[in-house]
Every structure is written in structure tokens, then in C-alpha cells.
N, CA, C and O of each residue as an XYZ file, in Angstrom:
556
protein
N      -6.059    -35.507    -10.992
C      -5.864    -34.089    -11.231
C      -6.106    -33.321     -9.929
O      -7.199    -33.366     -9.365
N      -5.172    -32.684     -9.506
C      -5.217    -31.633     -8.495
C      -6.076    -30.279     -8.443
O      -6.152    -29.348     -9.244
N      -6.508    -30.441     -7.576
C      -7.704    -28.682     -7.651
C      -6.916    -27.386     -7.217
O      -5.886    -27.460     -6.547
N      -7.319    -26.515     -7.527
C      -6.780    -25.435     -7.292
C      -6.462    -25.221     -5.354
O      -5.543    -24.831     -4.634
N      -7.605    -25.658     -5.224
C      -7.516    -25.824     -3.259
C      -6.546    -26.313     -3.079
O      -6.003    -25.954     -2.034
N      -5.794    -27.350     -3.919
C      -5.214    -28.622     -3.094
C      -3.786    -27.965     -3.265
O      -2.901    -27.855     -2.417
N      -3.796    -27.504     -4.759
C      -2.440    -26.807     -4.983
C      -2.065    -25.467     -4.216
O      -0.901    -25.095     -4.064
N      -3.492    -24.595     -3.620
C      -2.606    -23.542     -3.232
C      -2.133    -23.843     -1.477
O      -1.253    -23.262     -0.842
N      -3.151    -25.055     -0.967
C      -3.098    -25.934      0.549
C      -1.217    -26.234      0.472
O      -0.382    -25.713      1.212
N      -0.944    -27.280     -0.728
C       0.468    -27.498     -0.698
C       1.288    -26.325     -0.892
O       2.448    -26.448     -0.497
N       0.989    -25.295     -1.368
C       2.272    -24.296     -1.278
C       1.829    -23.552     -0.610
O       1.596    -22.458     -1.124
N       1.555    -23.702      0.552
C       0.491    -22.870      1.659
C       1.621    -23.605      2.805
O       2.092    -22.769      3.575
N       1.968    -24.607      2.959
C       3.048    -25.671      3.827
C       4.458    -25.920      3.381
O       5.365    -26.640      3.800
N       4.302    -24.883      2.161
C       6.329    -24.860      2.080
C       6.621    -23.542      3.165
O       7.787    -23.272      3.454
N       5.777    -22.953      3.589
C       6.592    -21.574      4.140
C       6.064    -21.188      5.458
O       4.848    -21.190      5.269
N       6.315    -20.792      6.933
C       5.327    -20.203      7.572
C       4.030    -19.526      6.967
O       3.736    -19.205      5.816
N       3.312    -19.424      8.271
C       2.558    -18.098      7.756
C       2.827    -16.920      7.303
O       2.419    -16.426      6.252
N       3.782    -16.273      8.395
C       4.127    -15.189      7.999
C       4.854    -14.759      6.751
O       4.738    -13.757      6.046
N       5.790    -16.024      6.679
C       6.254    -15.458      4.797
C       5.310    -16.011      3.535
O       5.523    -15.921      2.326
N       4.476    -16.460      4.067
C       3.131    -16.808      3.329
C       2.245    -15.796      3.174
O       1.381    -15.818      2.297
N       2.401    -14.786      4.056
C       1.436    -13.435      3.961
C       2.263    -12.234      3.296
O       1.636    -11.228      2.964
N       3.684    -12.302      3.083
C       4.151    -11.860      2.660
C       4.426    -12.081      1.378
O       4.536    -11.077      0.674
N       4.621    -13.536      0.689
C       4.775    -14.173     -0.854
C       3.235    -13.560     -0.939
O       3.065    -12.447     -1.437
N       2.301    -14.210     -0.514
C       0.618    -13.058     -1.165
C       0.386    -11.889     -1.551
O      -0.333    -11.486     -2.465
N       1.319    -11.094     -0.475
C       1.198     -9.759     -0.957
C       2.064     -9.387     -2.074
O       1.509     -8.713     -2.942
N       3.100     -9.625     -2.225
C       4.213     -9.697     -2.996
C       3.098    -10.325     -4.870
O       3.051     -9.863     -6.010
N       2.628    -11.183     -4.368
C       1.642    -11.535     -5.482
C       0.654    -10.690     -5.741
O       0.332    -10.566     -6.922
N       0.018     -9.998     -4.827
C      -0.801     -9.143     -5.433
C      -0.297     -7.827     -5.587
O      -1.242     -7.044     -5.674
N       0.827     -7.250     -5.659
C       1.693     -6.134     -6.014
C       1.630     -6.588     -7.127
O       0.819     -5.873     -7.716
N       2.028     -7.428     -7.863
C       2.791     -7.687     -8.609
C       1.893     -7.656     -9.882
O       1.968     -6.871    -10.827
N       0.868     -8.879     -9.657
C      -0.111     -8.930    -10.989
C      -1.501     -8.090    -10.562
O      -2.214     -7.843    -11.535
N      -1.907     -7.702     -9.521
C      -2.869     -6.471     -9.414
C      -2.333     -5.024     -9.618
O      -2.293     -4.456    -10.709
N      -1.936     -4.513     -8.458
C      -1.806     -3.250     -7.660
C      -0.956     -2.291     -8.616
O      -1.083     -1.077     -8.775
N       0.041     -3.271     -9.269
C       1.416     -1.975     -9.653
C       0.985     -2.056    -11.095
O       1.297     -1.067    -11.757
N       0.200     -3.213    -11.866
C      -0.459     -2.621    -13.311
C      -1.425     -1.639    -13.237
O      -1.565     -0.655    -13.964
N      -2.166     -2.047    -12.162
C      -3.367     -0.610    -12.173
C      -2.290      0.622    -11.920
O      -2.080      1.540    -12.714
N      -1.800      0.476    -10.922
C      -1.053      1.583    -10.710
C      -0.057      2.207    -11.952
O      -0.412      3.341    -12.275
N       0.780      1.838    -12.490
C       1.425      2.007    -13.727
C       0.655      2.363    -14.815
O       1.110      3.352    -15.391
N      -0.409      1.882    -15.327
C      -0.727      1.748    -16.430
C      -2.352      2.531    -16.742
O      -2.742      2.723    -17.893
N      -3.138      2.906    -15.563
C      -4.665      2.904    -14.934
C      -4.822      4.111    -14.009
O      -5.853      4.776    -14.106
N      -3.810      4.472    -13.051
C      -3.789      5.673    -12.476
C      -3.136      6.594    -13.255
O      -2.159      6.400    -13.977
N      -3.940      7.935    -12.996
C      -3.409      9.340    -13.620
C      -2.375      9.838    -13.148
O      -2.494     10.135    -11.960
N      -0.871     10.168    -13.841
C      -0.211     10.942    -13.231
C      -0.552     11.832    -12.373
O       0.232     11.938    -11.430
N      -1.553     12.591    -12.366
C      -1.824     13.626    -11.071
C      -1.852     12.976     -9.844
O      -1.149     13.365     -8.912
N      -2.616     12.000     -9.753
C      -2.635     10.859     -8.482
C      -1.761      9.892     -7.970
O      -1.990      9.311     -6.909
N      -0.473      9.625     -8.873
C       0.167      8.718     -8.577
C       1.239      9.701     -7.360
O       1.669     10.854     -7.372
N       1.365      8.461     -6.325
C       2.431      8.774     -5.597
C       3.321      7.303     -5.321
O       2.750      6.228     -5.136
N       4.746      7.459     -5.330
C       5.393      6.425     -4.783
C       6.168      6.974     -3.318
O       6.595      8.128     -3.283
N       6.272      6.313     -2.454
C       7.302      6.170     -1.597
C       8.092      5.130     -1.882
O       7.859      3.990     -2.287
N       9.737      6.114     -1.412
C      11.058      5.316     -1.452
C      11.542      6.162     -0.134
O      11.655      7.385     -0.060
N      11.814      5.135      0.942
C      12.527      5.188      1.955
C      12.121      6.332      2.770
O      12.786      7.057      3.510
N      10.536      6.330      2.384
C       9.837      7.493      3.595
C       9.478      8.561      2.797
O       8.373      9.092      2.903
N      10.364      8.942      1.964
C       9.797     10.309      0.722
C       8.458     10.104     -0.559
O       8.037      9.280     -1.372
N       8.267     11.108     -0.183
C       6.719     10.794     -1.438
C       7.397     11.596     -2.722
O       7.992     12.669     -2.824
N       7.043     10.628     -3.582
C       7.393     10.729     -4.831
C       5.545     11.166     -5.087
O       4.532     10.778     -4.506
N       5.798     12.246     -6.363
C       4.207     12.319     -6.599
C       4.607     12.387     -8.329
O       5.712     12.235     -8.850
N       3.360     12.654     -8.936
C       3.489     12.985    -10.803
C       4.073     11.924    -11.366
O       3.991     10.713    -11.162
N       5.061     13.012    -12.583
C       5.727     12.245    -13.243
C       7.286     11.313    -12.441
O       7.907     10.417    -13.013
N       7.534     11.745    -11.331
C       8.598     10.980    -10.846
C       8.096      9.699     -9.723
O       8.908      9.000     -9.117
N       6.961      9.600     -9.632
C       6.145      8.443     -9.276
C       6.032      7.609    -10.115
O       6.372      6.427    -10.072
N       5.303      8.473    -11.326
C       5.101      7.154    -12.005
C       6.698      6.805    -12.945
O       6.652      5.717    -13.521
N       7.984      7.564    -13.132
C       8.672      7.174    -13.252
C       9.902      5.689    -12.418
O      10.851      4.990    -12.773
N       9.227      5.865    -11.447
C      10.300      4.860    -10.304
C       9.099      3.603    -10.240
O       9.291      2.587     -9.572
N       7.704      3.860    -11.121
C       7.146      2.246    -10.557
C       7.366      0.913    -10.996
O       6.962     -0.165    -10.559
N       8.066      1.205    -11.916
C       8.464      0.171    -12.745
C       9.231     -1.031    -11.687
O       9.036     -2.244    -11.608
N      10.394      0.091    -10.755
C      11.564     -0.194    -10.326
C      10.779     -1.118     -9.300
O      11.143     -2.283     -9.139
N       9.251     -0.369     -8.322
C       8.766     -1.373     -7.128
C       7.772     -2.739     -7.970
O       7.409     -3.828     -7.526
N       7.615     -2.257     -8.989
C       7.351     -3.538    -10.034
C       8.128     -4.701     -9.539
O       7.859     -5.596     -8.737
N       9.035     -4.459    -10.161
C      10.365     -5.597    -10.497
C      10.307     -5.970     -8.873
O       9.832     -7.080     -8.635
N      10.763     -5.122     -7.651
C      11.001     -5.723     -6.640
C      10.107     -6.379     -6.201
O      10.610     -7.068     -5.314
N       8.870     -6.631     -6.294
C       7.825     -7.386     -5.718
C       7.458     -8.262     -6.991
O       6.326     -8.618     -6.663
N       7.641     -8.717     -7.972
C       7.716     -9.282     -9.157
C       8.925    -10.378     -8.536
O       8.816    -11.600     -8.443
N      10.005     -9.588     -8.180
C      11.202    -10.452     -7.758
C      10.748    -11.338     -6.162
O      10.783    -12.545     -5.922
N      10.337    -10.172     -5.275
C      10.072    -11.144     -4.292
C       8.977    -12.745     -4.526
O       9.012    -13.883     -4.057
N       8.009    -11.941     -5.592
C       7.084    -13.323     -5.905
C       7.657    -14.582     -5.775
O       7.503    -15.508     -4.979
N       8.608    -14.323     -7.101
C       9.290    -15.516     -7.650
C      10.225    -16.219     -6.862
O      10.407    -17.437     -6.869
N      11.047    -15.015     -5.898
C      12.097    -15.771     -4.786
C      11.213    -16.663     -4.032
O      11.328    -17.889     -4.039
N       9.924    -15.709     -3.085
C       9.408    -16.662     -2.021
C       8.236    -17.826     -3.007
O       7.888    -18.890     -2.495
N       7.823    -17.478     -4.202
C       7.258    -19.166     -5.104
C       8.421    -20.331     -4.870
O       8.178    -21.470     -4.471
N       9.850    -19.762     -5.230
C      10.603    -20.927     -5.390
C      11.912    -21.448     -4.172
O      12.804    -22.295     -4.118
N      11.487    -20.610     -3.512
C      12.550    -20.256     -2.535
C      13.762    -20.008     -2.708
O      14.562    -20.785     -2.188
N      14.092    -19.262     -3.212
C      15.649    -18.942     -3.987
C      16.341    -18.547     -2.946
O      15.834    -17.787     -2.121
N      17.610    -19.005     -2.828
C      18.863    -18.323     -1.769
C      19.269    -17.422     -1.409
O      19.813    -17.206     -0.326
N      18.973    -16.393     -2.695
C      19.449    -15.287     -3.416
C      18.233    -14.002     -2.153
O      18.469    -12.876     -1.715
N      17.135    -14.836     -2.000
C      16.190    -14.231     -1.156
C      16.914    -13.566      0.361
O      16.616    -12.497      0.892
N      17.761    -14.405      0.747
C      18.405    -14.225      1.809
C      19.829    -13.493      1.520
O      20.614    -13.989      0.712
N      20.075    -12.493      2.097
C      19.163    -11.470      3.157
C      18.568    -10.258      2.288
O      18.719     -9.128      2.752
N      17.886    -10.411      1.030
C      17.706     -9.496      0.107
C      16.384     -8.961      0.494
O      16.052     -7.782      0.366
N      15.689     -9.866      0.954
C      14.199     -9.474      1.288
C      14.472     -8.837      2.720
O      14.119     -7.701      3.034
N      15.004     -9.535      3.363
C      15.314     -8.520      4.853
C      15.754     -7.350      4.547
O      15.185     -6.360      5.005
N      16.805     -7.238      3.751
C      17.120     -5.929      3.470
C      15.811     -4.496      2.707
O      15.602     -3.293      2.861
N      15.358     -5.440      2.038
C      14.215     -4.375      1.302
C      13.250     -4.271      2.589
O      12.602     -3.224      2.546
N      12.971     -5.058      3.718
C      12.424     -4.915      4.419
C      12.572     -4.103      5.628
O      11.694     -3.577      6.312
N      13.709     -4.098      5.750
C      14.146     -2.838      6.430
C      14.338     -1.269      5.969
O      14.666     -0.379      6.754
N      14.061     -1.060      4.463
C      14.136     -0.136      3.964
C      12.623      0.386      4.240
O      12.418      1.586      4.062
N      11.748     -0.291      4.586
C      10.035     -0.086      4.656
C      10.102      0.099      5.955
O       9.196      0.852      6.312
N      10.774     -0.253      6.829
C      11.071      0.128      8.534
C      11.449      1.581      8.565
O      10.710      2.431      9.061
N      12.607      1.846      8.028
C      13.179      3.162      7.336
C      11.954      3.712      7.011
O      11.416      4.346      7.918
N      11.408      3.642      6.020
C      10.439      4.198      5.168
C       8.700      4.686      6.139
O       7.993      5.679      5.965
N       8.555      3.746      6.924
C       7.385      4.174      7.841
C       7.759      5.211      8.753
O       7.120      6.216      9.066
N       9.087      4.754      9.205
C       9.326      5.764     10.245
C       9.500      7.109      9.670
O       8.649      7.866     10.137
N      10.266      7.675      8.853
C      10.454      9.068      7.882
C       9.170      9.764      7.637
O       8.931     10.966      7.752
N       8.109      8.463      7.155
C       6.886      8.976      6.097
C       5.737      9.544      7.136
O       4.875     10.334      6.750
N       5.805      9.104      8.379
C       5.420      9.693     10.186
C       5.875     10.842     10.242
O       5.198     11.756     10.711
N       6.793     10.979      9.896
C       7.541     12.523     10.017
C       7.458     13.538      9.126
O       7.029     14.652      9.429
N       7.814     13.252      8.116
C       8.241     13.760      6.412
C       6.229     14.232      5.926
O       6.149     15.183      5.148
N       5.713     13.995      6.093
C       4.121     13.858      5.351
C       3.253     14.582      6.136
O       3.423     14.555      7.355
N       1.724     15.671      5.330
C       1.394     15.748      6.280
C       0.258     14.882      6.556
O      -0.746     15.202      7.193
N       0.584     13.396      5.848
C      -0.978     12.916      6.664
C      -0.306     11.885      7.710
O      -1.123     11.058      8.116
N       0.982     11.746      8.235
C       1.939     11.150      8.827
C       1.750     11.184     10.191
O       1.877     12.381     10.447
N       1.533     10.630     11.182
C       1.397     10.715     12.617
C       2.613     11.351     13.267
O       2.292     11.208     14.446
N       3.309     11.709     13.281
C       4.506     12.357     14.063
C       5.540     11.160     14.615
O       5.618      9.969     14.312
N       6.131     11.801     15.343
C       7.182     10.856     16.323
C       6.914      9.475     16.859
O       7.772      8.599     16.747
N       5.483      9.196     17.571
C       4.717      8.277     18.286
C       3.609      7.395     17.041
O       2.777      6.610     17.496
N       3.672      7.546     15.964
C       3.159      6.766     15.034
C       3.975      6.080     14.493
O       3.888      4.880     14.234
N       5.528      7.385     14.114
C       6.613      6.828     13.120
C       7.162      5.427     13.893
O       7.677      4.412     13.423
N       6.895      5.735     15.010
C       7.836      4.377     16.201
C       6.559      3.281     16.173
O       6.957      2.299     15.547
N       5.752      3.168     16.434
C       4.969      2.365     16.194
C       4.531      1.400     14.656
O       4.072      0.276     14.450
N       4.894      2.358     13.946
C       4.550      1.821     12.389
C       5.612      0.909     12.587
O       5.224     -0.214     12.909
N       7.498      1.133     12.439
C       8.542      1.311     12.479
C       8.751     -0.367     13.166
O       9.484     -1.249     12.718
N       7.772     -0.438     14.473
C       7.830     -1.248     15.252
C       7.260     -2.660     14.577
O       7.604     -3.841     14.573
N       6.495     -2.085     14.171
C       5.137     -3.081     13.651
C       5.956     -3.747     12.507
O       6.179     -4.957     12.480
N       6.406     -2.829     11.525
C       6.987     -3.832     10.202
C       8.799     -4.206     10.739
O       9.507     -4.864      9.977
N       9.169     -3.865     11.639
C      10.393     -4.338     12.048
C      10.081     -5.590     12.436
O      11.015     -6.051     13.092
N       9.159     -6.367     12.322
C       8.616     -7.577     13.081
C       9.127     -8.876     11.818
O       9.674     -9.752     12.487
N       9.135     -9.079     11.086
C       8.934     -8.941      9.766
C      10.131     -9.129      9.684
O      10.594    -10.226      9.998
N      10.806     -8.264      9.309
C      12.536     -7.438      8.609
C      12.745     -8.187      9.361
O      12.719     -9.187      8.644
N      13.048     -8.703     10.777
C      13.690     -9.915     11.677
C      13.622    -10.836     11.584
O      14.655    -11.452     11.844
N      12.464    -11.614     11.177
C      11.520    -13.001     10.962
C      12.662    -13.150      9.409
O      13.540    -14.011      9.471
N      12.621    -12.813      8.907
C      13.029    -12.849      7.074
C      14.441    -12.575      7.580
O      15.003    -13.336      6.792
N      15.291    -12.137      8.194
C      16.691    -11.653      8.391
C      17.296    -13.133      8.818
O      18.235    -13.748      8.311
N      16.214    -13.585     10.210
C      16.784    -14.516     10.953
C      16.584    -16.091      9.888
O      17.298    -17.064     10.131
N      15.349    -16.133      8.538
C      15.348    -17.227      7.659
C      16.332    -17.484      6.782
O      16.076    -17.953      5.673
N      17.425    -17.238      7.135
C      18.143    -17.743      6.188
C      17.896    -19.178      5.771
O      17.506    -19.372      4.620
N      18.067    -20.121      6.521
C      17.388    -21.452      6.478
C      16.922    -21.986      5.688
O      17.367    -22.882      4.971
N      15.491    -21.271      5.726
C      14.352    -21.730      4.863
C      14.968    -20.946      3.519
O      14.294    -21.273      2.542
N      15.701    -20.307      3.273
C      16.089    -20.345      1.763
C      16.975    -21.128      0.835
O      16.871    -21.261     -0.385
N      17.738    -21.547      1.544
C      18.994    -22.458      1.361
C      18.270    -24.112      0.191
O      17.259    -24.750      0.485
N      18.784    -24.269     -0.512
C      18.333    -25.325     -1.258
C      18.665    -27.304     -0.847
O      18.210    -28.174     -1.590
């Protein structure tokens, strides 16, 4: 019988690191963050961003369902490595490139011009790494 160590060690070596830190997070969106969030936070407090804009209230908590599903979906692509991942996750990942850079600008707790490029920079790292894997999705 396999231990929990041993099982998460082996699916710890199907993927880099980096899309290994990304299937994690994608996991803890999924069964932590977006039930509390959905179901546990008060409409007054909820905010979503989509593509740099803050969603707040009832149209926050109306669209969470939607970042549900997408990180629900990424789980399951990067658990099983689905094909379908490529270039779908690059693409959502560039929408968060999009989305840092705007939310620098657009917000006022947003750093301006010289944050938005830096954030922008930072998760464009990422959106490339996952653009250029096609590879590792292929069956």
C-alpha cells in the first residue's frame, strides 16, 4: 500500500515544477478558496477580477461560479494531462498578464504604470512556459 508521501512524490514527477505550482494552486482554488469565497464571504466583500476590472457585490459573486469551473478545469487538465490543456491554459494565462497589467492602472490600490509592467512581467513568465508545453500535453 502506497502512502500519501509516495503518491503525491509520484505525481510531483509527471510535471515540472513550475506546472506543478501551478496544478497546486489550481487545486487549492478549486476545493479551498472559491467555496469559501462563493458560499462563506458576504456579498459586501466579495470582489472578482476579470481581465483587470473589479467586479464587487452582487456581480462578483455572480461570475464566481464561472472562475470556479476554470480552475476546477485547470485541476483536472494538469491531474491528467489532457491535450485539450494546450494552449487553453496559456491562453487563460495570458488573460491574468492582461489582467495585472489593467488592475495597476484601473484600481486604487494598483501601483500605476511601473507595477502594472512588472506584475505583467512576472506572470508573463508562466503564460510562455505553458504556451511553449505543448508537449507535455499530448498523450
Amino acid at each position: 500500500m502506497q502512502t500519501l508521501l509516495e503518491t503525491v512524490r509520484q505525481d510531483w514527477q509527471r510535471r515540472p515544477v513550475w506546472m506543478n505550482l501551478i496544478f497546486y494552486f489550481c487545486l487549492y482554488m478549486t476545493f479551498l478558496y472559491m467555496p469559501f469565497d462563493l458560499f462563506f464571504k458576504p456579498v459586501a466583500e466579495d470582489e472578482e477580477i476579470w481581465f483587470g476590472f473589479t467586479l464587487t457585490g452582487w456581480w462578483a459573486k455572480a461570475t464566481e461560479p464561472l472562475h470556479w469551473l476554470i480552475y476546477g478545469a485547470g485541476a483536472y487538465g494538469f491531474a491528467k494531462m489532457r491535450s485539450w490543456m494546450w494552449p487553453w491554459a496559456g491562453v487563460y494565462a495570458a488573460q491574468v498578464v492582461i489582467a495585472m497589467f489593467v488592475w495597476n492602472l484601473d484600481h486604487p490600490r494598483g501601483g500605476g504604470w511601473t507595477a502594472g509592467l512588472i506584475a505583467a512581467g512576472v506572470f508573463m513568465l508562466p503564460m510562455i512556459a505553458l504556451l511553449r508545453a505543448r508537449s507535455r500535453f499530448q498523450s
